[in-house]
N, C-alpha and C positions, 0 to 999 in steps of 0.2 A: 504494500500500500504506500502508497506516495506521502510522504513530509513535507515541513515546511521547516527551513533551517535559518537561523540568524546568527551570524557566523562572527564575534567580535575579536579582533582585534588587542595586541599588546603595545606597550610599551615603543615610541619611533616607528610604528606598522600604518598601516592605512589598509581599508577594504581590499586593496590589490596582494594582499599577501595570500588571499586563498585562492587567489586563482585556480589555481590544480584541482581543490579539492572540490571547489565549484565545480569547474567539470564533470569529475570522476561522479560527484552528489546526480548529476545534471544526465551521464547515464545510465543514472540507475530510476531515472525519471520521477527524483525528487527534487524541490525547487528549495536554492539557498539563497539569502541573501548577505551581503556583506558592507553594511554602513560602516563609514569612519565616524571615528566618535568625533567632538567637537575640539578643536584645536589641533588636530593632529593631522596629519599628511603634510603634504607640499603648497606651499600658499596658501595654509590656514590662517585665522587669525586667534593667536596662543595668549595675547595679553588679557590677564585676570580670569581666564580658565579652571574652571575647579573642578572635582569631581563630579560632584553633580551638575555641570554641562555636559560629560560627558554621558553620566546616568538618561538625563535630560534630550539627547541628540537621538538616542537608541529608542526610548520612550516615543517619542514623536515620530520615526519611523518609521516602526510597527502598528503604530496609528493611524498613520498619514497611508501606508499600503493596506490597512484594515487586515492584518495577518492576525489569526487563530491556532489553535493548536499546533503553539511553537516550539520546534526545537533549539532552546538556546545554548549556544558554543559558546564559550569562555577561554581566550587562551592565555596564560600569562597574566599580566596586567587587567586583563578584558575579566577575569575570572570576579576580580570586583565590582566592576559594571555588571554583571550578568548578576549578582546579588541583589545590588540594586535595583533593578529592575525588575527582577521577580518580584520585588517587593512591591512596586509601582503596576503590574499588568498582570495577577497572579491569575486571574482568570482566562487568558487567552496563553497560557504557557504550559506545554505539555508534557517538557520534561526539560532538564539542563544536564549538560556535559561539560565535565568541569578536564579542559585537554592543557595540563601539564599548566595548570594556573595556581595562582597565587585566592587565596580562600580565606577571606578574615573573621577573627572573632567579633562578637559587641567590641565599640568603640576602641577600634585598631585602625590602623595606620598603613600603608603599603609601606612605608621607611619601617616600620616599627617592627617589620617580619625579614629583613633582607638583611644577612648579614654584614658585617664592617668590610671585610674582606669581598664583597661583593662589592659593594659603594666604590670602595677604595680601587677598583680595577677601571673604572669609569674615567678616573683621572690619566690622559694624555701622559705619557712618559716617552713620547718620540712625536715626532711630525706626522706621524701618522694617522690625525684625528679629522673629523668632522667639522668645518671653517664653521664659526658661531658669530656673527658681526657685534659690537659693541652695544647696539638696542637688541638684540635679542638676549645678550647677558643682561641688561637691563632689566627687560621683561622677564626673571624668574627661570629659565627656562633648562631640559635636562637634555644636555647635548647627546649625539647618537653615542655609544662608546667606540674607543680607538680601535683601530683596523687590529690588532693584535686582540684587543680584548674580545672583538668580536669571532674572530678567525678562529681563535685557540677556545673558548668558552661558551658561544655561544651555538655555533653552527661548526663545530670540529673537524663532523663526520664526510662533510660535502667537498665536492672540489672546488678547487681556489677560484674559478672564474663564478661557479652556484654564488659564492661565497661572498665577491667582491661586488658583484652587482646586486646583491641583495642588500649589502651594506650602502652603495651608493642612492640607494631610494629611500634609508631611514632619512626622519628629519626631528627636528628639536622637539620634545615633548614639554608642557608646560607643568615645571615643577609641585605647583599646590596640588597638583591633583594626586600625586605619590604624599602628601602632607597634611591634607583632610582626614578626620574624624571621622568613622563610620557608623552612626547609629544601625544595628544591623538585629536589634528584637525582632522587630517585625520578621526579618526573614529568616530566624530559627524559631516565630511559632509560623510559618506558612505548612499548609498540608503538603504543598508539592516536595516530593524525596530531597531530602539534602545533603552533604557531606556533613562530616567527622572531622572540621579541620586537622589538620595533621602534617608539624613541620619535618621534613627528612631531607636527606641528601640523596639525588637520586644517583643510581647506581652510572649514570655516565657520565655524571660531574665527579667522581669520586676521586679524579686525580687531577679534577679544575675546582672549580667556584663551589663552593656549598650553594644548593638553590631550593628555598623552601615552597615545596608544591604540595599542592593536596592528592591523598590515595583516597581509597576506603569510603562506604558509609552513603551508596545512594539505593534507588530504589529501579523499579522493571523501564519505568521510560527515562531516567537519570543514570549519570553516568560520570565517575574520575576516572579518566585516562592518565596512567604512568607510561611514558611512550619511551621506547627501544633505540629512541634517536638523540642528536642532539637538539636542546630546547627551542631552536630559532622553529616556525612555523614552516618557514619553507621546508624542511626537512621533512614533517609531513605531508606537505604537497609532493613530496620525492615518490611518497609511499601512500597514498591515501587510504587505502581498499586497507590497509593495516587498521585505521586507526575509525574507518569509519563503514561501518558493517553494514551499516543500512541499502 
């Protein structure tokens, strides 16, 4: 039977990261979609950006298209947004999948779960970084990470060309939004299945970055995926049919 998938996005991504998976969704003649959250991609506008615009952008959306019984994707980053948002459309969402994202408690932080040593790898230690103009440091903002930090940590397993042009599309994420408070009761009393937050190191970071992602703890239309790849999304677009069964 055919789905309907809304597909969000992490951390420097834009709706063009699922390409692949769109597809692979596409034949199996279910329909996905992929909005960028608010401030992110290429020629957005990032100044005073917070969480909830980007709660707010996915909201509108699913409204704006009149979608129902939704499958929402969470990847990374996006795994907060899709909390939120349950919390906001709990009636039209059919299940969520929580794919290699980030899952917070009541009033947590996305800073408040990422280790030092994760943060600390963000910071440029050669020429090798992402140009950030002097207004856009102005404006808050969380630059892509350095071509090593991305290369070696983030997307390991891909070849260097996968690799370098996936890195050339990130663009500056607006800092509050990793620095917002999450009132998040409401969506540990919603009926729809939910995780068991749960910080761990996954077994392919194990010789990089500790990266705290959720497993464990959903229900028959919900779903954490711990994925066999490394963390960057493209990597599942490498392998879709792995990670999406439907």
């Amino acid at each position: 039977m055919s789905k309907t998938f809304v597909l969000i996005h992490g951390t420097w991504h834009g709706g063009w990261a699922w390409k692949y998976v769109v597809r692979h969704l596409s034949q199996k003649e279910h329909i996905a979609h992929t909005p960028t959250l608010a401030g992110h991609g290429p020629g957005a506008v990032r100044r005073g950006i917070t969480h909830q615009h980007c709660v707010d952008s996915v909201v509108a959306y699913i409204r704006y298209c009149n979608l129902r019984n939704v499958v929402l994707v969470g990847h990374s980053f996006g795994g907060t947004v899709v909390q939120k948002v349950a919390e906001k459309l709990p009636d039209r969402i059919a299940g969520i999948v929580f794919l290699d994202a980030l899952v917070l408690n009541d009033n947590e932080r996305v800073f408040d779960i990422l280790p030092d040593i994760f943060l600390e790898s963000l910071i440029p230690k050669s020429g090798n970084a992402t140009a950030i103009t002097d207004s856009e440091n102005a404006e808050g903002l969380l630059p892509p990470p350095p071509w090593e930090t991305w290369c070696d940590h983030f997307i390991q397993d891909a070849l260097e060309f996968v690799a370098r042009s996936t890195w050339e599309q990130l663009s500056p994420e607006p800092a509050q939004v990793n620095l917002d408070t999450l009132d998040l009761k409401c969506f540990y009393s919603l009926a729809i299945p939910k995780p068991t937050p749960n910080t761990q190191e996954t077994p392919d970071h194990a010789d990089h970055l500790p990266c705290p992602l959720v497993c464990t703890g959903m229900g028959t239309e919900s779903s954490a995926v711990r994925c066999p790849s490394s963390h960057s999304v493209q990597r599942k677009n490498a392998y879709p049919q792995t990670y999406f069964h439907a």
